[in-house]
ZAMARGU-4260 file (C-alpha; in steps of 0.2 Angstrom, whole numbers, plus 5000, padded with zeros to 4 digits):
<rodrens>
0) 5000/5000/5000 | 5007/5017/4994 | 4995/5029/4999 | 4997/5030/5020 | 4980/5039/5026
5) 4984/5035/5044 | 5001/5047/5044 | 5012/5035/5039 | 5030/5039/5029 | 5022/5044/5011
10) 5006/5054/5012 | 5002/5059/4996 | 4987/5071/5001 | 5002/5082/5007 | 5010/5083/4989
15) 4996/5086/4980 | 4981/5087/4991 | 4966/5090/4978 | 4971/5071/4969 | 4961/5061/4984
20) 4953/5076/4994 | 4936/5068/4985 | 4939/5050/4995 | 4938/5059/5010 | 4919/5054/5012
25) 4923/5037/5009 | 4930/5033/5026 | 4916/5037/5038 | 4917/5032/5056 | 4913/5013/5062
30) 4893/5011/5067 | 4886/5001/5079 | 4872/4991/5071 | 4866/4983/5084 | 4860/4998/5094
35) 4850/5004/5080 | 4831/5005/5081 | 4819/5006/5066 | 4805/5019/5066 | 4787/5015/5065
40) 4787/5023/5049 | 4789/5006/5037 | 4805/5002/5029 | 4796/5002/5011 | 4791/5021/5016
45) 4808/5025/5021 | 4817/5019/5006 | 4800/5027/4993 | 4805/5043/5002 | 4823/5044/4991
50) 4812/5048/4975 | 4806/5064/4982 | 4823/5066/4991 | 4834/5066/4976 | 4823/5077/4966
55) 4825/5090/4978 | 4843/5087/4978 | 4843/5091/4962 | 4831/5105/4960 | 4840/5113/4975
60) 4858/5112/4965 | 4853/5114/4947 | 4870/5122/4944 | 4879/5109/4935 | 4895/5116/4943
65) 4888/5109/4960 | 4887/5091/4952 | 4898/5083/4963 | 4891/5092/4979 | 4874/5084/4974
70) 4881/5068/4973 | 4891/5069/4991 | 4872/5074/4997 | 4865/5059/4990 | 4877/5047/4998
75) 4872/5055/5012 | 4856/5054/5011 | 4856/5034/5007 | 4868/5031/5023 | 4855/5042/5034
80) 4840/5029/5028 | 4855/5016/5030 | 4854/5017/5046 | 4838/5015/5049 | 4835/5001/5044
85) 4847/4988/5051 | 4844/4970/5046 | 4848/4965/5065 | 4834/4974/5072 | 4820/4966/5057
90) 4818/4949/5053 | 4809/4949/5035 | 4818/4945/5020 | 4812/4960/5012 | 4819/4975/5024
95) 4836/4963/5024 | 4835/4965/5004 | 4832/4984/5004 | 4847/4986/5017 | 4860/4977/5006
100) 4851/4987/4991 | 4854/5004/5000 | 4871/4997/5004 | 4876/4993/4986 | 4867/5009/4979
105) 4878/5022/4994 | 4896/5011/4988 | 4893/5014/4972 | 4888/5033/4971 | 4905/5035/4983
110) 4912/5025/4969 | 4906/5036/4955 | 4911/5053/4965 | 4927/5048/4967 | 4932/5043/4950
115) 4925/5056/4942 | 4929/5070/4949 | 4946/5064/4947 | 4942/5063/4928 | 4934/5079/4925
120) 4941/5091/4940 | 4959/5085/4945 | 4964/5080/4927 | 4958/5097/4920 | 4967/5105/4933
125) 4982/5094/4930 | 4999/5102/4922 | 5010/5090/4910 | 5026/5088/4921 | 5040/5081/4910
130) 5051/5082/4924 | 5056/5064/4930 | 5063/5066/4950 | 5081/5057/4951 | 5088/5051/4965
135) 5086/5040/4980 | 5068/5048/4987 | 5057/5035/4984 | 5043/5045/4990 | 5050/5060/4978
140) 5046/5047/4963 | 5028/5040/4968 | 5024/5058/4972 | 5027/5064/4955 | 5021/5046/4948
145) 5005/5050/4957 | 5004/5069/4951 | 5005/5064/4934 | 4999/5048/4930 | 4979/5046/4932
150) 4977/5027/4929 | 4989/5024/4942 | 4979/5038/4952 | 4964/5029/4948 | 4968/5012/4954
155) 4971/5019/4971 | 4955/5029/4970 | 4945/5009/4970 | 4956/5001/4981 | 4953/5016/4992
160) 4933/5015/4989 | 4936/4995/4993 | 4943/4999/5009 | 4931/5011/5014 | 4916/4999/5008
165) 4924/4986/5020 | 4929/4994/5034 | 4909/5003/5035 | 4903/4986/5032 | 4911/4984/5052
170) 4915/4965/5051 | 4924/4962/5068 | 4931/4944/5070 | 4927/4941/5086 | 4938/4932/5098
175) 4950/4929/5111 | 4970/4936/5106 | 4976/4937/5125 | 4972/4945/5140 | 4989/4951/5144
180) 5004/4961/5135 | 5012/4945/5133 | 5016/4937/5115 | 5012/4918/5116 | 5010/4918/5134
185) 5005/4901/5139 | 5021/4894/5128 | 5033/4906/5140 | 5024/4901/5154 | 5026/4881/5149
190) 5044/4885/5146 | 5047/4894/5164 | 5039/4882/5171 | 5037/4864/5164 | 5025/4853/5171
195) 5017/4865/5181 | 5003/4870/5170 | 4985/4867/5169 | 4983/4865/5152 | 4999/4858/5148
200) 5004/4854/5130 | 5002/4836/5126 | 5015/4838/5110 | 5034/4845/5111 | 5033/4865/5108
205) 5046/4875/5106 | 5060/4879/5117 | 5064/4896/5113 | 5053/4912/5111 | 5059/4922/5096
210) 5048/4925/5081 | 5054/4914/5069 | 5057/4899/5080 | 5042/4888/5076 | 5050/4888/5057
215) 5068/4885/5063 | 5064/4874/5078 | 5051/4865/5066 | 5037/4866/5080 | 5024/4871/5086
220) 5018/4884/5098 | 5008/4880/5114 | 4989/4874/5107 | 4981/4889/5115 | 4993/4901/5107
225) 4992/4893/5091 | 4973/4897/5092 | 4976/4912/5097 | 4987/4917/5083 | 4976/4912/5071
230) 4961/4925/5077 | 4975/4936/5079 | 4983/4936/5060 | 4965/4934/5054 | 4961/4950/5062
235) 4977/4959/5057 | 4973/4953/5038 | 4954/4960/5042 | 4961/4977/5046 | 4974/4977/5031
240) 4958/4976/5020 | 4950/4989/5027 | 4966/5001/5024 | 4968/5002/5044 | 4986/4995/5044
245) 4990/5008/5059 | 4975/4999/5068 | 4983/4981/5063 | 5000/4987/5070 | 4992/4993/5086
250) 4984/4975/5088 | 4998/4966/5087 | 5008/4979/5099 | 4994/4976/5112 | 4995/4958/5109
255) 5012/4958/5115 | 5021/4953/5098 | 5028/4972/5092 | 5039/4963/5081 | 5025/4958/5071
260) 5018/4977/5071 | 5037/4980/5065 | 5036/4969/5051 | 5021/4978/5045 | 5030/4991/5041
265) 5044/4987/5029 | 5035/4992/5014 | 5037/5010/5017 | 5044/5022/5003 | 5061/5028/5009
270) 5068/5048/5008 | 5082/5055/5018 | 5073/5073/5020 | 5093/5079/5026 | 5098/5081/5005
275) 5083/5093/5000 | 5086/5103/5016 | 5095/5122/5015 | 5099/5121/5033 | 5112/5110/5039
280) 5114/5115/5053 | 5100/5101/5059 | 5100/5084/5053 | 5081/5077/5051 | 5076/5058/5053
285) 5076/5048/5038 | 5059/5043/5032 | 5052/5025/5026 | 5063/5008/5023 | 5080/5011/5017
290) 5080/4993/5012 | 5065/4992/5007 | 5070/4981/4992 | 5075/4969/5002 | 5062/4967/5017
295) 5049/4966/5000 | 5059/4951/4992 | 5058/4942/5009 | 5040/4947/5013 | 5038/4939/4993
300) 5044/4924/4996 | 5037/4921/5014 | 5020/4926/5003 | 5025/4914/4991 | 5029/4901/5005
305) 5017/4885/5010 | 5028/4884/5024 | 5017/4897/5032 | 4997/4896/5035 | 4987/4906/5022
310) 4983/4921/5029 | 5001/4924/5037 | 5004/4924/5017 | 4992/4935/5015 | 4997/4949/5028
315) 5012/4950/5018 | 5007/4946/4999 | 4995/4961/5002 | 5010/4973/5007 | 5023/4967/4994
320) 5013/4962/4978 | 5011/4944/4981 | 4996/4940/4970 | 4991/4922/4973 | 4993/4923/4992
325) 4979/4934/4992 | 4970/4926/4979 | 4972/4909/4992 | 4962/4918/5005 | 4950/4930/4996
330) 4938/4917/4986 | 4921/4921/4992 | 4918/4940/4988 | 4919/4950/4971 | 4925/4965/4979
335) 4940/4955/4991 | 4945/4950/4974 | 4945/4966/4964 | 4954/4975/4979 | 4967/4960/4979
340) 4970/4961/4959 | 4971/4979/4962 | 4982/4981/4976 | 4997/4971/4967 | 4994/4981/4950
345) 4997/4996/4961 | 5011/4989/4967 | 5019/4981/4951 | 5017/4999/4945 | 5025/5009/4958
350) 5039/4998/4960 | 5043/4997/4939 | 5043/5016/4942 | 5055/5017/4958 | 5068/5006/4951
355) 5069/5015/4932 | 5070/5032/4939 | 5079/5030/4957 | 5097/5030/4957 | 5101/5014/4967
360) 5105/4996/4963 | 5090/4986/4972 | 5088/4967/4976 | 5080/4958/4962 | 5064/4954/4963
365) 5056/4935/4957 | 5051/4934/4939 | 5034/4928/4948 | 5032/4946/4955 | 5032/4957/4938
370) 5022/4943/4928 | 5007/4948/4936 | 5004/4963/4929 | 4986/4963/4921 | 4976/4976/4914
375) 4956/4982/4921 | 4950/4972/4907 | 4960/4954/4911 | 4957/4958/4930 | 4936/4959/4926
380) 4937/4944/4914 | 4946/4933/4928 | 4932/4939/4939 | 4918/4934/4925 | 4925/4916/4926
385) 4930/4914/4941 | 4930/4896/4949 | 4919/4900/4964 | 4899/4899/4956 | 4898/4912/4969
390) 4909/4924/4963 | 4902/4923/4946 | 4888/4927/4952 | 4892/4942/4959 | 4901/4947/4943
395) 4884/4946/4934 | 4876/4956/4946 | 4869/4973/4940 | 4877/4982/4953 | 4894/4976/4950
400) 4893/4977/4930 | 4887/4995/4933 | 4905/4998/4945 | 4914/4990/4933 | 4911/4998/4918
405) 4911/5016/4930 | 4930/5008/4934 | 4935/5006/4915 | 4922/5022/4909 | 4914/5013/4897
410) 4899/5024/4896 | 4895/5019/4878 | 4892/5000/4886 | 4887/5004/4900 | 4870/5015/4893
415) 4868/4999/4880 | 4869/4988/4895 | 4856/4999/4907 | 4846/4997/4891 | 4846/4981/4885
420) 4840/4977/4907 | 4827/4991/4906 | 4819/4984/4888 | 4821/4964/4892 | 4819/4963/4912
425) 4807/4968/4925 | 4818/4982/4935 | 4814/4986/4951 | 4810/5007/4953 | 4823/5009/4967
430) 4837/5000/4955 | 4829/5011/4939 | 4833/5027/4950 | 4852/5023/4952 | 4851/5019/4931
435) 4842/5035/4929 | 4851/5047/4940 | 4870/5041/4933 | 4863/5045/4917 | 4857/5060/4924
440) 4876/5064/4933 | 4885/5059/4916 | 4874/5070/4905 | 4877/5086/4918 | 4899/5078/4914
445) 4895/5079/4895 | 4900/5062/4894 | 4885/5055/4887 | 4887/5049/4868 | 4872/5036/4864
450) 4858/5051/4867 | 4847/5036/4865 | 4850/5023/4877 | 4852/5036/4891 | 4834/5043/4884
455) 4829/5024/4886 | 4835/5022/4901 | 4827/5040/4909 | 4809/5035/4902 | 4808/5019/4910
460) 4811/5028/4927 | 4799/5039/4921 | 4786/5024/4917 | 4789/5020/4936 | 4787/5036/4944
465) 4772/5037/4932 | 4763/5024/4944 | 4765/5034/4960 | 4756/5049/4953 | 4767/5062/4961
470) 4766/5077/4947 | 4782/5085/4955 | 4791/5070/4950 | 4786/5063/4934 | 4788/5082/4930
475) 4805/5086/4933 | 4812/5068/4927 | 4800/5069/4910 | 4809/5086/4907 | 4827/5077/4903
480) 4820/5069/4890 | 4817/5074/4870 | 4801/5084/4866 | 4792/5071/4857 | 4793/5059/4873
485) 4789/5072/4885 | 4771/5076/4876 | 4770/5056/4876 | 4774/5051/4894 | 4767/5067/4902
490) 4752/5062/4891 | 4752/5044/4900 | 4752/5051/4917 | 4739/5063/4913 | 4727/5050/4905
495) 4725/5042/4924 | 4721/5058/4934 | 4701/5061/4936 | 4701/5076/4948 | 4698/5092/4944
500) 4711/5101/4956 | 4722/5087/4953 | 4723/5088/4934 | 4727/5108/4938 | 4743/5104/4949
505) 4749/5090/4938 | 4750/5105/4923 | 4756/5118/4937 | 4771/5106/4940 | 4774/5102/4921
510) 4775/5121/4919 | 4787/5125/4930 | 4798/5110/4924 | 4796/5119/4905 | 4788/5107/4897
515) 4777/5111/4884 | 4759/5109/4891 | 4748/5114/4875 | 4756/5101/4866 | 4755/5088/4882
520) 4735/5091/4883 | 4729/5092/4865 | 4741/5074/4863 | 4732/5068/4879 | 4715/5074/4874
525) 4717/5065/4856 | 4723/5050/4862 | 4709/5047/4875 | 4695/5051/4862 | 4703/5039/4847
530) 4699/5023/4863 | 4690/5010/4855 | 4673/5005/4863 | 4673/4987/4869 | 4662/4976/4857
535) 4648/4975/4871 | 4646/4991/4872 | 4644/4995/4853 | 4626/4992/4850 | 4622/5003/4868
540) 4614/5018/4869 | 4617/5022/4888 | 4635/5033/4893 | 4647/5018/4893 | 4664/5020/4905
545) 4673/5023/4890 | 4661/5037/4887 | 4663/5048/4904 | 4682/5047/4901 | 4683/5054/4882
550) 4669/5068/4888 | 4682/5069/4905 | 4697/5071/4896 | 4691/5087/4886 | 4693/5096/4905
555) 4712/5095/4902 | 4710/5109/4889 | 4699/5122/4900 | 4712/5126/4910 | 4723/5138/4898
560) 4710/5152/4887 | 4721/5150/4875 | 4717/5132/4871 | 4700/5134/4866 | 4701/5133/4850
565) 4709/5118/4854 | 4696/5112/4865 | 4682/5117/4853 | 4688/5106/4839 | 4694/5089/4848
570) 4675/5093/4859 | 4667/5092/4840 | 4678/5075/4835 | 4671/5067/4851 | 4653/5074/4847
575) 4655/5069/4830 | 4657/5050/4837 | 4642/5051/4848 | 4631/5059/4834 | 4634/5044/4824
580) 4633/5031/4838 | 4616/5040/4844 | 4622/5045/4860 | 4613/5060/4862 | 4614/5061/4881
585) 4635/5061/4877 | 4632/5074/4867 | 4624/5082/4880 | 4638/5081/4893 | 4651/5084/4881
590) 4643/5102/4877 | 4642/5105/4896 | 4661/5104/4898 | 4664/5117/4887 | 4664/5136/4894
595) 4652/5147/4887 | 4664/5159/4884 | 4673/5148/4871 | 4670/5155/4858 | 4672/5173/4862
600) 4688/5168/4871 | 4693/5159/4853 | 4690/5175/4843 | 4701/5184/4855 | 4715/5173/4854
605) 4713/5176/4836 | 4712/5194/4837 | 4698/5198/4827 | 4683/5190/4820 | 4689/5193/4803
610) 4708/5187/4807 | 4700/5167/4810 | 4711/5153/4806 | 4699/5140/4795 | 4703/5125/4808
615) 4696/5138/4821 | 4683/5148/4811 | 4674/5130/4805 | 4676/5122/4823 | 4667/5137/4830
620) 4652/5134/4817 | 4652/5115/4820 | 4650/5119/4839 | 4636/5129/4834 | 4629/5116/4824
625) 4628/5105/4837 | 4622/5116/4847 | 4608/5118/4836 | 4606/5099/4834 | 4604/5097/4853
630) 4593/5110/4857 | 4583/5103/4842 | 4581/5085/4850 | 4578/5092/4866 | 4564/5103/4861
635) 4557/5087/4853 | 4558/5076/4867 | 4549/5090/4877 | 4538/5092/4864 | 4532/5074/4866
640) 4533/5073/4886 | 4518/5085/4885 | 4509/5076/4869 | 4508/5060/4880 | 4504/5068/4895
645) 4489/5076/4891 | 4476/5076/4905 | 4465/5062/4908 | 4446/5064/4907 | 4437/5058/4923
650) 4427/5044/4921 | 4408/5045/4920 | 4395/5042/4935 | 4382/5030/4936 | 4365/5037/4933
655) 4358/5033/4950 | 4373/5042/4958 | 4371/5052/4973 | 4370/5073/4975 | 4389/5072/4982
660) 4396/5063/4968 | 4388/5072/4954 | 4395/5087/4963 | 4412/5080/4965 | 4411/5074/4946
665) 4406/5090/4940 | 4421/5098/4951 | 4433/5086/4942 | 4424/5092/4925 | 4428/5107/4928
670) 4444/5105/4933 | 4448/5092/4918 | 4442/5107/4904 | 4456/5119/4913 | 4468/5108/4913
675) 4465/5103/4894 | 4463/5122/4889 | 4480/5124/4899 | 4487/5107/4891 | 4481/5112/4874
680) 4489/5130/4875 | 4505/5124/4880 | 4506/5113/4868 | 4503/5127/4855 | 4517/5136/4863
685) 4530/5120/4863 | 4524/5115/4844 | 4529/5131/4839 | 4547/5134/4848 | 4548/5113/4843
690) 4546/5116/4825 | 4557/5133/4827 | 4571/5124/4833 | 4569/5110/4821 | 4568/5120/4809
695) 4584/5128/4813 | 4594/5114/4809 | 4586/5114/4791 | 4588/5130/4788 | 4603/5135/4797
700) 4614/5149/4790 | 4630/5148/4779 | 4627/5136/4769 | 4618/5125/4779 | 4622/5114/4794
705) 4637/5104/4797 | 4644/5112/4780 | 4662/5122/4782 | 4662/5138/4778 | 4672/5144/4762
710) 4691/5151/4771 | 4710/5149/4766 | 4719/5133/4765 | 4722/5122/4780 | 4741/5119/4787
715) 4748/5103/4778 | 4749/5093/4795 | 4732/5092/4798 | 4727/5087/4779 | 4725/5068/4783
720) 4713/5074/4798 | 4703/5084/4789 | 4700/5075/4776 | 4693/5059/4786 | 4681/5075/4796
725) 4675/5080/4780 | 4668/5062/4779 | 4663/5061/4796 | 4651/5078/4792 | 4645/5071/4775
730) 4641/5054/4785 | 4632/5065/4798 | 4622/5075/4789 | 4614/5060/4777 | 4610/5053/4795
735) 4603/5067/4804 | 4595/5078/4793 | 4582/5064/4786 | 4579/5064/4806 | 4577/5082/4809
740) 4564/5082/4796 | 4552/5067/4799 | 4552/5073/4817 | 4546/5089/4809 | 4534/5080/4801
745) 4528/5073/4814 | 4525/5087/4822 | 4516/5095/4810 | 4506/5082/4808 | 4501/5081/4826
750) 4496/5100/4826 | 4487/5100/4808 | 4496/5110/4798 | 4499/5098/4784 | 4503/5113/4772
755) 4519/5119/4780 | 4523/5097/4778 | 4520/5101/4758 | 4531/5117/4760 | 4545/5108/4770
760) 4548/5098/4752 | 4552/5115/4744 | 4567/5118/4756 | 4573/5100/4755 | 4574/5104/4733
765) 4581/5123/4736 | 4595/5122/4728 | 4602/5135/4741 | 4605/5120/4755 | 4602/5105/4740
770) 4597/5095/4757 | 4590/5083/4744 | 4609/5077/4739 | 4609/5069/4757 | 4594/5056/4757
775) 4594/5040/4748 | 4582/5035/4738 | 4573/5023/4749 | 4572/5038/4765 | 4568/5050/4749
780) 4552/5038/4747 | 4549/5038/4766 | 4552/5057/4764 | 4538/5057/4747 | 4525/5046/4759
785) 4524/5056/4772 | 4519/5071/4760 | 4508/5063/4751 | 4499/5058/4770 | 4498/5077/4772
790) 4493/5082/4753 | 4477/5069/4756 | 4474/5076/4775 | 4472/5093/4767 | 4460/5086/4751
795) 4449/5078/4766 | 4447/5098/4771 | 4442/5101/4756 | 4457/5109/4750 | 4471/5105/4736
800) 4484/5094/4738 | 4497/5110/4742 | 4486/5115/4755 | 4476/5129/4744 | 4459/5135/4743
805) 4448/5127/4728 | 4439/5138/4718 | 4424/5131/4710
</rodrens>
């Protein structure tokens, strides 16, 4: 290890202190899990509550200058619901899967802070340095190796992060090393004092106490030290992986073997301060290992050794480069194994650089040692197919791919990899937030390439976040995307809100996240009406569910004035479609959602009257029409709920009735010739305004109803559309206007005035409205049948068949 964050010899924060100031965070203090308590707040609430945490992370640092301050602030975030929600204190599966989540999620955000800001800050700020330091400072050379070279740089930056991860994960082997400051105590006491001890060795130890006397002497120590050792060297390797090797060496001096803690500190870089000093007038102490080289040629082959058990090997192949003696120990865990590879490249690096630049002949090390240099890519591939089934595992995880490719920044594959899960696999929302947010980070880095799969990747968070209904939300995240999908996705989230309040703060909230909201409700609006009824309900009369949501939709566009234009032509499309399925009571509720001042508003946005775009100008005419229509079917059906309700005469007496009850029937005659003479006046009155308003559609103005008025050309986009409308009015007006005119009939009829039925014939041939071009030939001969009914009711009064006076 060259980077000594305990104080060591060589601290390369003092040399150049912005390389690693961005690992500080890493190393947070040691936590107690067991003395945490969870909340009464449920772990799923707690871990939900990071969606509207981050957003207000990043609404609250929109500066992307502050990108690496809003990632520091979510790690801290995730280690704050960390801890709250310790697997110790909760028995379900579940919470145990969300707290290795949040664990996975905090490491590899610390992971992603770290490397890149080394990337895009300390390399930018970096100066190209030719000067190659010469001499016999060790330190001097890995200094400048470290200013200089980032890969180098970088690897120490993971095997940091992998220290940090380990040492918060808090693992403590727990056990008995010795109760006094006595190395091997029981063996020295068996030696003061043979025969005399209560757990006597049954086998012959050894006879001297030095460190090395169990391999000289070829024996072993007391059974209890022996036991003892091994909890203590397993230990010492536990706090070597965790970058505490000030820690390790403070265990073994309180353990009584300071030999040992001397041993750990061979591998320290060596500088004698005394030659770069202008005062020599004091002489300073000398810094690090002078013979480093050959404590580390040792310490290699003690690593390299099976005279020694494996983690012995270990403590030492980890601090010299010894490659398989970590790799012996260190089977279980992808991350062991990626700190181990690692922590010899580091190694392998810094000693090629010391021995070609420092001027000093050094101990040879074993061919062994400078053969396991590999590359990030060979270590990952060694990972991928690695013997332990457990290890590949982990090496197909999501998480680790993801830190893998953050290692080697491979953005490319990583975004075609986040993709490739988001389009062919169920991924949970918490996971989808880590995929979006890195995209999210990168974009803000400008190191985004593949605009696509980062777009792919941000809209299935989106799709997610969709499903909680939180406007604020879907809002901001929908705004990082391309136009087009933001009108479809905000769209989506739209279709599923019914309130009316609601609907307002869901397009308050796109607003203020820019989006354009025009566009996002006539998209939402067209898409709800263009549903297809289920088959069932085809052949029904009656409001269907499918019904109350296209007439509910047409609310989105109410909310701006200057969308009712808008809303005035997709409200005729829907009416339209209700027209021709005979849903008149539709057609009614659809009319009641738009304002009445829709059409002034309209004119207004226009400016004038005169200044009326065609789509606007014929959409306010069709809304008319349908007006007309309506008004025309209601004053019908009124018209007929008094013809059959006309007052009932009382029925006659019997001749022998008595006084009383020819005075009550006389009372109710009475009472029955008011009523009529009431009834039939009413009737008058709502014949009248009936036949008005029928006539109304027949005669309405400008060409007749349903038909466009003459005005410019349409815009080329909405050509296809207003082609298929054009039909859709043709289609209306052969099915309504044959309607409109036998309930006129029948009307007329009912009242007597069979002329007026002869007359309506003239309209129907005016070549003015030509409303004969919309009957076909078999209603034109219902149409001729019903006249010729009134041209004979008006020969029975003794008139002609037009309804005139004969002169004879």
């Amino acid at each position: 290890m060259f980077l000594n964050k305990t104080g060591g010899n060589f601290d390369l924060n003092t040399t150049k202190n912005k390389t690693l100031d961005n690992i500080s965070f890493l190393s947070g203090s040691l936590r107690d899990f067991g003395n945490s308590k969870i909340d009464n707040i449920s772990v799923k609430e707690k871990t939900n509550s990071l969606f509207a945490q981050f957003l207000d992370l990043l609404q609250n640092r929109g500066n992307e200058a502050e990108t690496f301050d809003t990632i520091q602030e979510m790690t801290q975030t995730l280690s704050s619901i960390f801890e709250e929600i310790k697997p110790e204190t909760v028995s379900e599966s579940n919470t145990f899967n969300e707290y290795e989540w949040l664990r996975k999620e905090r490491d590899t955000w610390k992971l992603f802070h770290a490397l890149y800001h080394d990337r895009i800050i300390v390399q930018k700020s970096e100066i190209e340095e030719d000067f190659i330091p010469l001499g016999t400072s060790e330190k001097a050379i890995v200094s400048q190796l470290y200013l200089t070279n980032a890969n180098l740089r970088e690897y120490q930056l993971v095997v940091d992060w992998l220290e940090a991860c380990a040492a918060e994960k808090n693992i403590i082997e727990i056990g008995h090393f010795t109760d006094r400051k006595v190395g091997w105590e029981n063996t020295l006491y068996q030696l003061k004092n043979p025969g005399s001890v209560a757990f006597t060795s049954h086998v012959d130890i050894v006879k001297h106490m030095d460190p090395d006397v169990s391999t000289r002497e070829k024996k072993p120590l007391h059974p209890l030290d022996m036991e003892d050792d091994v909890r203590l060297v397993r230990a010492i390797f536990s706090k070597i992986r965790q970058g505490k090797i000030e820690d390790a060496k403070s265990l073994c001096v309180y353990c009584g073997q300071p030999w040992r803690a001397a041993t750990l500190e061979g591998w320290r870089l060596y500088e004698d301060p005394n030659y770069e000093q202008g005062n020599k007038t004091e002489l300073l102490p000398i810094e690090g290992n002078p013979r480093r080289d050959l404590w580390k040629s040792i310490a290699f082959r003690m690593a390299d050794s099976t005279k020694y058990d494996s983690c012995n090997r270990a403590i030492y192949g980890s601090l010299c480069g010894h490659l398989e003696s970590l790799l012996n120990i260190l089977q279980d865990s992808w991350e062991d194994l990626l700190w181990a590879y690692m922590k010899v490249q580091i190694d392998i690096r810094v000693e090629s650089e010391i021995r070609s630049c420092c001027i000093k002949n050094y101990v040879e090390m074993p061919e062994k040692y400078w053969n396991s240099k590999m590359t990030l890519e060979q270590i990952f591939q060694e990972l991928s197919v690695h013997k332990n089934p457990a290890v590949r595992q982990q090496s197909a995880s999501k998480i680790n791919i993801i830190q893998k490719h953050l290692i080697l920044d491979n953005i490319d594959e990583l975004l075609e990899q986040m993709r490739f899960w988001v389009e062919q696999e169920k991924i949970s929302p918490q996971m989808l937030r880590l995929f979006a947010h890195i995209v999210i980070f990168l974009r803000q880095m400008g190191r985004v390439r593949r605009e696509a799969e980062a777009d792919c990747v941000i809209k299935e968070y989106v799709e997610s976040l969709i499903l909680m209904k939180e406007p604020q939300l879907v809002a901001f995240y929908v705004a990082a995307l391309p136009v087009n999908l933001q009108i479809i996705l905000y769209s989506k989230f739209l279709e599923g809100i019914k309130e009316t309040q609601e609907r307002f703060e869901a397009l308050e909230e796109a607003s203020s996240a820019g989006l354009d909201v025009e566009s996002i409700t006539t998209y939402t609006v067209r898409v709800i009406r263009n549903i297809e009824q289920p088959p069932s309900d085809l052949l029904k009369t009656e409001i269907s569910e499918v019904d109350e949501v296209k007439i509910s939709a047409l609310e989105w566009l109410t909310f701006y004035p200057q969308q009712r234009g808008e809303l005035l032509y997709q409200a005729n499309a829907v009416i339209r479609n209700f027209l021709a399925e005979g849903k008149i009571e539709c057609v009614r509720k659809a009319i009641k959602m738009i304002p009445n001042d829709s059409i002034d508003q309209t004119v207004s946005n226009c400016g004038t009257k005169e200044g009326l775009l065609r789509r606007e100008e014929c959409s306010i005419k069709e809304y008319l029409c349908h007006q007309t229509y309506l008004a025309a079917i209601d004053g019908f059906n009124d018209w007929m709920h008094l013809y059959h309700n006309r007052p009932k005469e009382p029925q006659s007496i019997k001749s022998n009735a008595t006084f009383t009850e020819k005075m009550a029937m006389e009372h109710k005659e009475q009472t029955f010739r008011a009523e009529m003479a009431r009834w039939n006046l009413n009737l008058q009155e709502q014949s009248r305004v009936t036949r008005d308003l029928l006539f109304n559609v027949l005669l309405f103005p400008d060409k007749g109803w349903l038909v466009d008025p003459d005005s410019d050309k349409l815009p080329p986009e909405i050509l296809d559309e207003w082609q298929l409308r054009e039909v859709q009015l043709e289609n209306l007006r052969k099915l309504c206007i044959p309607e409109i005119v036998l309930l006129l009939i029948k009307v007329l009829h009912s009242t007597g005035e069979y002329a007026d039925c002869v007359k309506l014939v003239d309209e129907i041939a005016s070549e003015h409205r030509q409303l004969y071009k919309v009957y076909p030939k078999h209603k034109l001969a219902e149409l001729l049948a019903k006249v010729a009914e009134s041209s004979l009711a008006l020969m029975n009064e003794k008139l002609d068949p037009w309804g005139y006076k004969i002169n004879i």
